[in-house]
N, CA, C and O atoms as a Tinker XYZ file with bonds, in Angstrom:
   400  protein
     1  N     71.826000  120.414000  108.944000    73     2
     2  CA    70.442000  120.648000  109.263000    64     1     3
     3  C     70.313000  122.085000  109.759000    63     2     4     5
     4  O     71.038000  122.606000  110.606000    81     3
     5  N     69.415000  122.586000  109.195000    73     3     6
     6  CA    69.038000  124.106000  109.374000    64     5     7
     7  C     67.858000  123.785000  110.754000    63     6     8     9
     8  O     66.847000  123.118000  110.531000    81     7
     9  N     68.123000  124.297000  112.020000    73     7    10
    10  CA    67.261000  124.515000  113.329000    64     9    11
    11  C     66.857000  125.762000  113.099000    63    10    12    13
    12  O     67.718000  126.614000  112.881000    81    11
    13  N     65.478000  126.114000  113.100000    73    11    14
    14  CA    64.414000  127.085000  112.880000    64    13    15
    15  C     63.421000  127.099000  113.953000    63    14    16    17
    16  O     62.688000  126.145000  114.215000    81    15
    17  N     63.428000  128.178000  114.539000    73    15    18
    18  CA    62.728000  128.030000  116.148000    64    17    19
    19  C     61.745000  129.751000  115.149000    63    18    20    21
    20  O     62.131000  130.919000  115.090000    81    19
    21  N     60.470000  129.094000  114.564000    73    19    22
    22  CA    59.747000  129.961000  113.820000    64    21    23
    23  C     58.436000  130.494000  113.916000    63    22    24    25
    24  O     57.489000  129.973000  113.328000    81    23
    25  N     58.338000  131.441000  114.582000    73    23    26
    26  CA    57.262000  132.149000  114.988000    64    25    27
    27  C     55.980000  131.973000  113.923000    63    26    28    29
    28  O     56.098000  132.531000  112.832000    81    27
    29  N     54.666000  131.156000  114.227000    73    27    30
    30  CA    54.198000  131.119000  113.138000    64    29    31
    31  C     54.016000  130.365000  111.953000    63    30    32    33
    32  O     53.263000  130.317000  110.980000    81    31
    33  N     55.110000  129.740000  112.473000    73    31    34
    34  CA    55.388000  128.646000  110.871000    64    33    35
    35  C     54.311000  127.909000  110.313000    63    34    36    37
    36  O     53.549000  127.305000  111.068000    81    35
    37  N     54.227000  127.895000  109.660000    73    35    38
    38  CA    52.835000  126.471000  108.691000    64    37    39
    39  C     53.468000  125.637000  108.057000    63    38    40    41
    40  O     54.686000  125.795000  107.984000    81    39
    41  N     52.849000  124.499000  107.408000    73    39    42
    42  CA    53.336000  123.645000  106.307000    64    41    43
    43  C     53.753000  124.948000  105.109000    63    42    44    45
    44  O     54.917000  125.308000  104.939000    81    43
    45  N     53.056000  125.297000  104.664000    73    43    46
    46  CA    53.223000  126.259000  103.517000    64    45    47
    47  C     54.227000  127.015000  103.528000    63    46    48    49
    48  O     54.743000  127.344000  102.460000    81    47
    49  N     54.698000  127.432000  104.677000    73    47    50
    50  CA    55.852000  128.244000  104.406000    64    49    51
    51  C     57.068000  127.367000  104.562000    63    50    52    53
    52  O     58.018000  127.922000  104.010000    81    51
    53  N     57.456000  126.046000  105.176000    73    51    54
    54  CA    58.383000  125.280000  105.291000    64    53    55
    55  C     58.806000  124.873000  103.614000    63    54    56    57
    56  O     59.928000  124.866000  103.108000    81    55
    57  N     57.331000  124.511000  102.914000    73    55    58
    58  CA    57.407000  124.076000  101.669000    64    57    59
    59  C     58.032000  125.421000  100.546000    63    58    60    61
    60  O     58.563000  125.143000   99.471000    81    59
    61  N     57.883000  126.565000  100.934000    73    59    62
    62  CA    57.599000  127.655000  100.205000    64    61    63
    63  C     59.781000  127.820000  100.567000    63    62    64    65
    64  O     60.532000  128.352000   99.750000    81    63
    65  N     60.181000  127.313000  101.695000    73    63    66
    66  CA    61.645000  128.096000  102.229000    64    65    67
    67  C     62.224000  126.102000  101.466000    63    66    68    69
    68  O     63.375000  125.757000  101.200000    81    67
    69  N     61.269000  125.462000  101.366000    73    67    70
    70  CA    62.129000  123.926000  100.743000    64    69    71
    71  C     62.312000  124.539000   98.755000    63    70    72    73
    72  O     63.267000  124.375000   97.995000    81    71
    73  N     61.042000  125.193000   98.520000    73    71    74
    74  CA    61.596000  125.656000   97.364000    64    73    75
    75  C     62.786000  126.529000   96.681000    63    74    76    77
    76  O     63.160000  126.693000   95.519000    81    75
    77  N     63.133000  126.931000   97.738000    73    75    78
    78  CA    63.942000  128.410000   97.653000    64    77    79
    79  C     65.193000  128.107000   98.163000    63    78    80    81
    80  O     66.202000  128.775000   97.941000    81    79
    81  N     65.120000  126.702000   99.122000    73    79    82
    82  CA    66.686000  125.915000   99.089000    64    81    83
    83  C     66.981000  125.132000   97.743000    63    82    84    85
    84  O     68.080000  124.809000   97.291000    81    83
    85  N     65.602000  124.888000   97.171000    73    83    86
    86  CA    66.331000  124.185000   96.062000    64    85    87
    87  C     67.158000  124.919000   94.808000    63    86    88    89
    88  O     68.260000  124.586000   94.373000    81    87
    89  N     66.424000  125.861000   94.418000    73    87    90
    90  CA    66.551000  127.243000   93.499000    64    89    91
    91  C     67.755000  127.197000   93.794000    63    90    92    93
    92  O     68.591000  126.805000   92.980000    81    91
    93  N     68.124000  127.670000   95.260000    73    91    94
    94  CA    69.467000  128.078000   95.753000    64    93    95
    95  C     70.621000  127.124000   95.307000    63    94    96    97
    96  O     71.781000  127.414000   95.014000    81    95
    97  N     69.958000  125.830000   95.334000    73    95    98
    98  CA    71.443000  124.679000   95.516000    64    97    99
    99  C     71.732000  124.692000   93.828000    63    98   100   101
   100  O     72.684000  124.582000   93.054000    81    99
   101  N     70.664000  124.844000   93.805000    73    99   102
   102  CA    70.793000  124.611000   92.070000    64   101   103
   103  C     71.588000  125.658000   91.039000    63   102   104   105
   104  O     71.976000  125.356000   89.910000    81   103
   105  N     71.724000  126.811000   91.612000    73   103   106
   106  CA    72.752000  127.949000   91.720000    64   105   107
   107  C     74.152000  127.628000   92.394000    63   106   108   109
   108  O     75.222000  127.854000   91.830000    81   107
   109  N     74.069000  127.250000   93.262000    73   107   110
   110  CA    75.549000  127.542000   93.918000    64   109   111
   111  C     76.449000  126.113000   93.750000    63   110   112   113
   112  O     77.638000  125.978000   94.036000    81   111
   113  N     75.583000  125.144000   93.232000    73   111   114
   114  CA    76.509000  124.210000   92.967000    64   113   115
   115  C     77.253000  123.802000   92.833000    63   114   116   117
   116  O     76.926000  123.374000   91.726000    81   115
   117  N     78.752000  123.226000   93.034000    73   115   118
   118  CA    79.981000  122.529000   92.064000    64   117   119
   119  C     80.794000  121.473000   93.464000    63   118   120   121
   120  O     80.638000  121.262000   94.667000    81   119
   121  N     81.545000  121.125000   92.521000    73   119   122
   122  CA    82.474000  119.633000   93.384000    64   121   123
   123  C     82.656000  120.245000   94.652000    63   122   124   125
   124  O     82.015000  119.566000   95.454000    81   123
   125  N     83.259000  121.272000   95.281000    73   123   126
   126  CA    83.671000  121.619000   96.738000    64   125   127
   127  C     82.533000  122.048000   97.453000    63   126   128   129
   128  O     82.490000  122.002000   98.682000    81   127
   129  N     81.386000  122.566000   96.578000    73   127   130
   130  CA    80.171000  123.273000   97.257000    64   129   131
   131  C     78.893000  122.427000   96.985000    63   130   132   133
   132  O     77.830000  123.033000   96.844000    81   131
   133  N     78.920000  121.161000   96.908000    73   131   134
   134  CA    77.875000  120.628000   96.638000    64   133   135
   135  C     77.115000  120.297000   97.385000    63   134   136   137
   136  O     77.348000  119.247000   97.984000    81   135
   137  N     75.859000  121.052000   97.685000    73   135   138
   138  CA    74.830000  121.096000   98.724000    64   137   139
   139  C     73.170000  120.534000   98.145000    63   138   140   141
   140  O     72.799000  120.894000   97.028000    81   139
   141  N     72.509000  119.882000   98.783000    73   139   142
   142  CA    70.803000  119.679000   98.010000    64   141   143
   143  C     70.006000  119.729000   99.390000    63   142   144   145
   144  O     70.551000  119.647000  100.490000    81   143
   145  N     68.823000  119.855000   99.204000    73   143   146
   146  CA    67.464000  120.093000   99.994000    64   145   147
   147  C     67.545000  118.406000  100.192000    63   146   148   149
   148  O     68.134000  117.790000   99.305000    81   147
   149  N     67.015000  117.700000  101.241000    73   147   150
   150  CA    66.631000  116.577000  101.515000    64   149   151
   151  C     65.049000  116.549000  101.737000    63   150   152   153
   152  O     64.254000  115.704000  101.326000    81   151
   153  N     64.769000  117.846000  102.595000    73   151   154
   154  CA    63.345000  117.643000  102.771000    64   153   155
   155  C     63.425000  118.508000  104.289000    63   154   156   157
   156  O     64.373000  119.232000  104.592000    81   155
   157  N     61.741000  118.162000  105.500000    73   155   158
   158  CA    62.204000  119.044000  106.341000    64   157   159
   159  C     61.342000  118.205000  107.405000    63   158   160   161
   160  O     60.738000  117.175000  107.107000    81   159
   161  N     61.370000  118.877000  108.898000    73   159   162
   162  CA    60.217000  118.412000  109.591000    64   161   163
   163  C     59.817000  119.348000  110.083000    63   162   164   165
   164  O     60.426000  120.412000  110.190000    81   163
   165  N     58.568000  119.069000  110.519000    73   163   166
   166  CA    57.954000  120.512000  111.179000    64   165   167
   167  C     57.505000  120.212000  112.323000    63   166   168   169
   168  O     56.754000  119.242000  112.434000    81   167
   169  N     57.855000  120.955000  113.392000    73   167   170
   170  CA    56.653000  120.579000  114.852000    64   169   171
   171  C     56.032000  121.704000  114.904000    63   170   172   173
   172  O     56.643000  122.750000  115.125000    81   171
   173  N     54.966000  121.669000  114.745000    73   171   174
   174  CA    53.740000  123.163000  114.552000    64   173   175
   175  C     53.439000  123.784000  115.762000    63   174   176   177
   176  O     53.277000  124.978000  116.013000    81   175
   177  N     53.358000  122.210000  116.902000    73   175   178
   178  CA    53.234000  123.234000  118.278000    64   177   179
   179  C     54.124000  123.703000  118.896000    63   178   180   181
   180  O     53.961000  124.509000  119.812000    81   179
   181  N     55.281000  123.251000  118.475000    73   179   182
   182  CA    56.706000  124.115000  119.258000    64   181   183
   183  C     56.798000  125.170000  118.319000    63   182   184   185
   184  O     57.559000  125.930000  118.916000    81   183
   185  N     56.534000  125.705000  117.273000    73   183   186
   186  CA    57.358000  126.553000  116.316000    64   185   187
   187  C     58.544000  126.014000  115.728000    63   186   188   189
   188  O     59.538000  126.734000  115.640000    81   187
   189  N     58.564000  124.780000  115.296000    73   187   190
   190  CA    60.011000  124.845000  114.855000    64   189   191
   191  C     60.404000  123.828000  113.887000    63   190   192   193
   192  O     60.219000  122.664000  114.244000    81   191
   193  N     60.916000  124.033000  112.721000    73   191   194
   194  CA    61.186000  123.368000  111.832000    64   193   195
   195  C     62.768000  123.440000  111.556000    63   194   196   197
   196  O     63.678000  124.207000  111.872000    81   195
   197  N     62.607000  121.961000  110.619000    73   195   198
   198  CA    64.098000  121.472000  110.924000    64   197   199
   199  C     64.479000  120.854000  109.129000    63   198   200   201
   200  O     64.181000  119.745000  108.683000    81   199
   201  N     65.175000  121.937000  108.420000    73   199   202
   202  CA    65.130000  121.502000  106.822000    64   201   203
   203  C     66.469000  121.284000  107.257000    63   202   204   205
   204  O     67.209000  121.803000  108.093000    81   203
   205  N     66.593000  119.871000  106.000000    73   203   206
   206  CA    67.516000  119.017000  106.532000    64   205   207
   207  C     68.352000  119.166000  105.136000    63   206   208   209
   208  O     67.557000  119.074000  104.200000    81   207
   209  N     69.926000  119.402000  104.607000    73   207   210
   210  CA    70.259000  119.203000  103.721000    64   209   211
   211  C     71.713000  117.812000  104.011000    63   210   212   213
   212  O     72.181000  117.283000  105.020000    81   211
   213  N     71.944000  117.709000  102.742000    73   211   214
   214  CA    73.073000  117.050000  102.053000    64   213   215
   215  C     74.054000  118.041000  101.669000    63   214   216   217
   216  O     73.491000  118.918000  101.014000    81   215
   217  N     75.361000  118.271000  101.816000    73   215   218
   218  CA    76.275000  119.212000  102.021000    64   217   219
   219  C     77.662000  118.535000  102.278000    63   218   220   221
   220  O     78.081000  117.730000  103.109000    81   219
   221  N     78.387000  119.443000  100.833000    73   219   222
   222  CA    80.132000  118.752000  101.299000    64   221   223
   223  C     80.725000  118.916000  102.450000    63   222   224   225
   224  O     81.404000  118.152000  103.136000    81   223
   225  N     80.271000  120.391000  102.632000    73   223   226
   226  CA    81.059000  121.292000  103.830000    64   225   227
   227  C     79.448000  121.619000  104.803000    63   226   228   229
   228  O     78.308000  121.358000  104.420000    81   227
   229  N     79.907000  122.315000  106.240000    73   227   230
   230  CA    79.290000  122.927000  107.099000    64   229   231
   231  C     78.990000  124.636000  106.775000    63   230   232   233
   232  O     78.226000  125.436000  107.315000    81   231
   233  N     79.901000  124.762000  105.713000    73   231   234
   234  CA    80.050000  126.175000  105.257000    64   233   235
   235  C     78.932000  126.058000  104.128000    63   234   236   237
   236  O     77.968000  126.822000  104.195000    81   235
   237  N     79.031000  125.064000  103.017000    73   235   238
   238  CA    78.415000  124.883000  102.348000    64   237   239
   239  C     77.003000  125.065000  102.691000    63   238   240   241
   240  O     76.287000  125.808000  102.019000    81   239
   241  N     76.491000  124.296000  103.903000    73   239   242
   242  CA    75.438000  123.899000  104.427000    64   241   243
   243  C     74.728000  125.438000  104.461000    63   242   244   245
   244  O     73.657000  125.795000  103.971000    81   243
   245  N     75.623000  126.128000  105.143000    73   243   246
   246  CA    75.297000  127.453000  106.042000    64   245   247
   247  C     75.271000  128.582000  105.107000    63   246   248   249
   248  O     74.625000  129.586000  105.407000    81   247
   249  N     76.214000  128.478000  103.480000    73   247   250
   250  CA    75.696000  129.478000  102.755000    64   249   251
   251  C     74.249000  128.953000  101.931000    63   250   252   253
   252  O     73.573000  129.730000  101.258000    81   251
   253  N     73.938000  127.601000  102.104000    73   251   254
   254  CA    72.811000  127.493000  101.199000    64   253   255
   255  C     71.536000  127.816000  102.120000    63   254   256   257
   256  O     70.521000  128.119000  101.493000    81   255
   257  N     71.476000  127.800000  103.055000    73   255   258
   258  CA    70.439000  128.401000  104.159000    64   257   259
   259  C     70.629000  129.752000  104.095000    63   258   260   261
   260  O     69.579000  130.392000  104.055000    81   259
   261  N     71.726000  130.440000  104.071000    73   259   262
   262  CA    71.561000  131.660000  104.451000    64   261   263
   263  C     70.823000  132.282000  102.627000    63   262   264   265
   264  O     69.938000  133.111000  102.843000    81   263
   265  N     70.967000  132.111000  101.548000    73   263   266
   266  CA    70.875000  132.133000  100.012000    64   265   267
   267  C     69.564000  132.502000  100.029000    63   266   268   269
   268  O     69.082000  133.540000   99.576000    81   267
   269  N     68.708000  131.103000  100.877000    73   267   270
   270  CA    67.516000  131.035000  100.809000    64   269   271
   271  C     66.663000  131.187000  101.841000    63   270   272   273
   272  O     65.767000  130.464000  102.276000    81   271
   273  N     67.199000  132.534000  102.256000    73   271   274
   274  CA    66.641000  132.877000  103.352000    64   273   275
   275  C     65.472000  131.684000  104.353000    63   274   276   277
   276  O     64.269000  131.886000  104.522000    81   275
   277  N     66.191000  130.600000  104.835000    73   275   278
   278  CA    65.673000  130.285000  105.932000    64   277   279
   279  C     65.834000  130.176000  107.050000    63   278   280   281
   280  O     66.703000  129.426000  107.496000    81   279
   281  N     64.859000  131.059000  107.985000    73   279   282
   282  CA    65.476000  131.321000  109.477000    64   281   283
   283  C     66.295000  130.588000  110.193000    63   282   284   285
   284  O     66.167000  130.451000  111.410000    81   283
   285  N     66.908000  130.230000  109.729000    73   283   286
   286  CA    67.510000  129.347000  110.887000    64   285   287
   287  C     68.497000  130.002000  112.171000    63   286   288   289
   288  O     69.298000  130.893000  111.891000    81   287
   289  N     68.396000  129.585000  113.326000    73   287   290
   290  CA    68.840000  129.501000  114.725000    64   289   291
   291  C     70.293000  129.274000  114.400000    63   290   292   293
   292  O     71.206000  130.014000  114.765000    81   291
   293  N     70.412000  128.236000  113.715000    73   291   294
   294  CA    72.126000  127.370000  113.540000    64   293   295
   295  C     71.991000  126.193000  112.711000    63   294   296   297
   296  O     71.006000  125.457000  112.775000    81   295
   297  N     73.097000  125.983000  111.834000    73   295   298
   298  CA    73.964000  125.053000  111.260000    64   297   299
   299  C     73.597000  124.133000  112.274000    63   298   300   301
   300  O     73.431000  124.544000  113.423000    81   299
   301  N     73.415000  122.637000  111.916000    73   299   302
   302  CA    74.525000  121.715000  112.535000    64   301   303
   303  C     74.782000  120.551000  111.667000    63   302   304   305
   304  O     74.034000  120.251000  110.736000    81   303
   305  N     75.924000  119.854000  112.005000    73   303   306
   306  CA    76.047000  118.328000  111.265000    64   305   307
   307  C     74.988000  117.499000  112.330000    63   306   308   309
   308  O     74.598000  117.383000  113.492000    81   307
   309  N     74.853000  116.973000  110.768000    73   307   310
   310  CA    73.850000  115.480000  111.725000    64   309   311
   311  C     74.574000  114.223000  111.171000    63   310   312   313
   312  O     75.306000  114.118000  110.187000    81   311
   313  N     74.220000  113.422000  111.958000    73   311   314
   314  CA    74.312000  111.974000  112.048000    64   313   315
   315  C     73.502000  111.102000  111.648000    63   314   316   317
   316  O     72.979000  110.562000  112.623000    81   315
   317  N     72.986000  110.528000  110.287000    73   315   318
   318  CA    71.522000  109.901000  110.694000    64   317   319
   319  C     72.213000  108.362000  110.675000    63   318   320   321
   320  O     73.236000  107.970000  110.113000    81   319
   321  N     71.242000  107.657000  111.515000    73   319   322
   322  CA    71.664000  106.178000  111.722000    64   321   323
   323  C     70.086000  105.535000  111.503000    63   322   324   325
   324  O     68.960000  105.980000  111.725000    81   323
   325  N     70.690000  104.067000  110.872000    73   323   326
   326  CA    69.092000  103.741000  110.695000    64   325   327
   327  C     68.313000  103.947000  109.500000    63   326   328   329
   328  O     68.682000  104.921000  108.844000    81   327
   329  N     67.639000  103.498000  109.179000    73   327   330
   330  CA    66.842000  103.985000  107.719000    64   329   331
   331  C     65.733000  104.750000  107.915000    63   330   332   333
   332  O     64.904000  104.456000  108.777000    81   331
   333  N     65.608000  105.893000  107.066000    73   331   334
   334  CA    64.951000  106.606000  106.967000    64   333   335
   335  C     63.637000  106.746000  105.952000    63   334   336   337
   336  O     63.908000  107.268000  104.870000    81   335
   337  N     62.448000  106.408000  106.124000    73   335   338
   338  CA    61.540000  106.219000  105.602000    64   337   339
   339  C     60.747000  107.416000  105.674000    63   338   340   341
   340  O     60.599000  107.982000  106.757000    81   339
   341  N     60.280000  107.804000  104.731000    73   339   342
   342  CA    59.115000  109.272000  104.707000    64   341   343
   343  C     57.985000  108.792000  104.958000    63   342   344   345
   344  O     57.728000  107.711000  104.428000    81   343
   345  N     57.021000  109.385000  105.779000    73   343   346
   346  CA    55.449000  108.747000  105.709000    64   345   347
   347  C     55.046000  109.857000  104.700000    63   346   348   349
   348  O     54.432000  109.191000  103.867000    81   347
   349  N     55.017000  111.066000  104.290000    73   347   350
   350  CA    54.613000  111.890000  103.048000    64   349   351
   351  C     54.050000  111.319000  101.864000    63   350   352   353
   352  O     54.404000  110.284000  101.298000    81   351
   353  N     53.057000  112.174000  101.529000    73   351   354
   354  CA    53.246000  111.463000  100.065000    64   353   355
   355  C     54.312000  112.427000   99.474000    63   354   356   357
   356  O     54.821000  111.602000   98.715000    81   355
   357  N     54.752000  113.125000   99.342000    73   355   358
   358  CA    55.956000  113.265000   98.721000    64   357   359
   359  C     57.190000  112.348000   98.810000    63   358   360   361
   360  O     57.717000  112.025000   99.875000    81   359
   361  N     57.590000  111.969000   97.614000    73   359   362
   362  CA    58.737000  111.099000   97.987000    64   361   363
   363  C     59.609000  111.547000   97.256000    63   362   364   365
   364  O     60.584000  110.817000   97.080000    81   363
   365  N     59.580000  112.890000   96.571000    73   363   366
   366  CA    60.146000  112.804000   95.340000    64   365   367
   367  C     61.938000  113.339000   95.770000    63   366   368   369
   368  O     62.638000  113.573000   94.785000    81   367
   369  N     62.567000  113.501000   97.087000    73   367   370
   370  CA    63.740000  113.610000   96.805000    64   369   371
   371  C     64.191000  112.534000   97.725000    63   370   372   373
   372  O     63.674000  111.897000   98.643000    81   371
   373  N     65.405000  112.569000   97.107000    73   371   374
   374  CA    66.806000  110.933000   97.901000    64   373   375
   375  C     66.866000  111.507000   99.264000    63   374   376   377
   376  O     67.037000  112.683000   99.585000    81   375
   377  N     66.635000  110.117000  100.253000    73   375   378
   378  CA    67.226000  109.542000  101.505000    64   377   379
   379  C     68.806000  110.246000  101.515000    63   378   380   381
   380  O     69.538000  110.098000  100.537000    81   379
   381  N     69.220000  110.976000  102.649000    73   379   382
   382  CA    70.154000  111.272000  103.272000    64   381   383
   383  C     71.802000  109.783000  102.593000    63   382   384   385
   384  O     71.240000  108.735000  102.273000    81   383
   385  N     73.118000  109.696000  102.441000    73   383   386
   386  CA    73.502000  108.824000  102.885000    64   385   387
   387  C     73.551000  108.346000  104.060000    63   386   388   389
   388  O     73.707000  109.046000  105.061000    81   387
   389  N     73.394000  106.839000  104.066000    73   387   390
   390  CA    73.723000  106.128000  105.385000    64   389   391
   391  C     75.288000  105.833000  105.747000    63   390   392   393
   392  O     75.995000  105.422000  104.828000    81   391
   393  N     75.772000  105.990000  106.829000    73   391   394
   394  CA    76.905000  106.080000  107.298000    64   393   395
   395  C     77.063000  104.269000  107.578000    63   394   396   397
   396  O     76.258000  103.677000  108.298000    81   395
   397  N     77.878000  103.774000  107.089000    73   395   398
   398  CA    78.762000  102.114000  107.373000    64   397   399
   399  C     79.385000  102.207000  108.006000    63   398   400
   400  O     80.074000  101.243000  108.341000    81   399
């Protein structure tokens, strides 16, 4: 997960830096580097958005953020537990794996 503490941010530009991770993954692709966009969240009144990827590696993670230029603060691994449901109408990319 890319942490973005973003001066300014809107929907539009979260969507505009979700396009430009995808471009990116879709470039740098292969078996050891396989990274994708999941999607993102935004809190508008803190400044800060949180694009979330799928990633072999932490390196992986961190060159596909850095590719596509999105601000991010820091890398981190996440954990998700629980099912993850979008309220969006976008649905159009895959749920994170769930960890067993």
């Amino acid at each position: 997960m890319a942490e973005c503490f973003w001066p300014g941010v809107s929907a539009q530009k979260v969507a505009d830096a979700g396009e430009r991770v995808r471009q990116a993954s879709n470039a740098i692709s292969s078996d050891d580097r396989f990274s994708r966009y999941l999607g993102s969240i935004l809190v508008p009144t803190d400044e800060i958005a949180f694009c979330l990827f799928e990633a072999a590696t932490i390196e992986a993670a961190t060159e596909l953020a850095k590719r596509a230029a999105v601000p991010a603060e820091r890398i981190l691994e996440i954990v998700r537990l629980g099912a993850f449901l979008p309220s969006g109408r976008d649905h159009s990319t895959s749920p994170a794996k769930e960890l067993r």
